[in-house]
N, C-alpha and C positions, 0 to 999 in steps of 0.2 A: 640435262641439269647437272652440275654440279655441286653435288651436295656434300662431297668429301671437306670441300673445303670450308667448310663448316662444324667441320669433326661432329655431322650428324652422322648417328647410327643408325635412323630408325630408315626400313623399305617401304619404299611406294607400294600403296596398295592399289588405289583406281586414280587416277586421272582426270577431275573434271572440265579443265580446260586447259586446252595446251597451246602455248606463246599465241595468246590475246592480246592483245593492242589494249593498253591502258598510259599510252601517252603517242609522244612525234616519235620516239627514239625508243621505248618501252614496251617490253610484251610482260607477260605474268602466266605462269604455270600453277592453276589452285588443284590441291591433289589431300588425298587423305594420305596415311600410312596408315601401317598394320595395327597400330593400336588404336587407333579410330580419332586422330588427331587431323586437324584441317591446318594445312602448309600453304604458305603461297611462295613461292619464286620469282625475285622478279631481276631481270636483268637488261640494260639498255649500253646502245653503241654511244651514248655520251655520257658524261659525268652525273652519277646522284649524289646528293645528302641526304642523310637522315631523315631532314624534313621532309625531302621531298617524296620518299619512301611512305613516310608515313601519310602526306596526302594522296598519294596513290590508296592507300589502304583504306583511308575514309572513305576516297570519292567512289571507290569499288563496295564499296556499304557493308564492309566488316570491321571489326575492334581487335587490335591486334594485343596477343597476349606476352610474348615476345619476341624482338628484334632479335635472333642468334648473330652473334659477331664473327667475324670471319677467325677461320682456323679454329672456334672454341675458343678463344682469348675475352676471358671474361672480364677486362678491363681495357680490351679496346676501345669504346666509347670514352669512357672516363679517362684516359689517358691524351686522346688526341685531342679531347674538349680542355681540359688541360693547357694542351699545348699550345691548342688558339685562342687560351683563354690570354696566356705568359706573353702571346707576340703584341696582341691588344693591348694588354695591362702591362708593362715591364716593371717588373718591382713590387706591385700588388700582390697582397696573400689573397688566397682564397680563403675566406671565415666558414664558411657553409659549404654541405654538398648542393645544393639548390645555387651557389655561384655559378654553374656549369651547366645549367638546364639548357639554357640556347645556347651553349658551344657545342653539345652533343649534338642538336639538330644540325649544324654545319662539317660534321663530320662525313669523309667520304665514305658513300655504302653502295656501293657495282661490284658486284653482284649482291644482291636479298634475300634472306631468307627467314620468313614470318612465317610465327606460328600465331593461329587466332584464337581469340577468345569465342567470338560469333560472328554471326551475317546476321547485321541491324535487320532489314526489311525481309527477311527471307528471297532477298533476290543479290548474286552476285552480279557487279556492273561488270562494263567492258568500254575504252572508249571509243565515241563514237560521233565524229564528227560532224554528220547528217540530225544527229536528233537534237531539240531543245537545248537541252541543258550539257552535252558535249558526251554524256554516258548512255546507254543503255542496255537491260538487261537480259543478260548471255544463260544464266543458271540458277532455277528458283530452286532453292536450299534451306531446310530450316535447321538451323547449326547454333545449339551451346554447347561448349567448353564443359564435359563432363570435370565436376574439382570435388576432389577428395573432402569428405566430411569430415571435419573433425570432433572429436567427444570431450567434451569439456566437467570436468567434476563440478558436482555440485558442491563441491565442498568447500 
């Protein structure tokens, strides 16, 4: 895994599944780090977007908390939604940040790296082209997103 390029810092701690099949072209590495954070990795030998990132994330039955952009560029998304938003619209402003919600899903994302909120069912999927519904489950998990409390005055 490459996770430099991500300008992430944090180390792998355990491992729970490494390069799973969660598409034709797609495997996924779900892994905690040291501070008790659930990672997935996913990378494929053809083209992803955004969106399609993120339907890997559902149909693998966790809520991603965030998408990290490559190199740590916290305006890669918004920038390249942007740019397909200018080829589309020539001329057009964008009035709203909400203009650019579907040009972020079309943005390219090879290689992934999600960090999760939860695992919906307590089961991580994996695909799988023998069962029903094209998934089945590889790792029962029951995962929230520890979030800082915050204290609010009463006053």
């Amino acid at each position: 895994m490459l996770l430099t390029q991500f300008n992430y810092r944090g180390e792998v701690d355990k491992i729970l599944l490494a390069n799973a099949y969660v598409g034709s072209m797609a495997s996924a590495t779900v892994f905690f780090d040291r501070k008790g954070n659930l990672l997935v990795f996913i990378a494929s030998k053809t083209r992803l977007k955004l969106s399609e990132v993120q339907k890997i994330i559902n149909r693998m039955g966790m809520k991603a908390k965030l998408y990290l952009p490559p190199m740590g560029d916290v305006s890669y998304f918004n920038v390249l939604a942007r740019e397909k938003f200018e080829t589309t619209f020539p001329g057009k402003r964008i009035t709203h940040p909400d203009d650019l919600a579907y040009y972020r899903t079309l943005v390219p994302y090879n290689p992934a790296l999600i960090v999760i909120d939860e695992v919906k069912a307590g089961v991580i999927n994996v695909f799988d082209s023998e069962s029903e519904n094209g998934w089945s489950g590889a790792v029962n998990l029951s995962y929230r997103r520890r979030h800082k409390a915050t204290a609010k005055s009463a006053r």
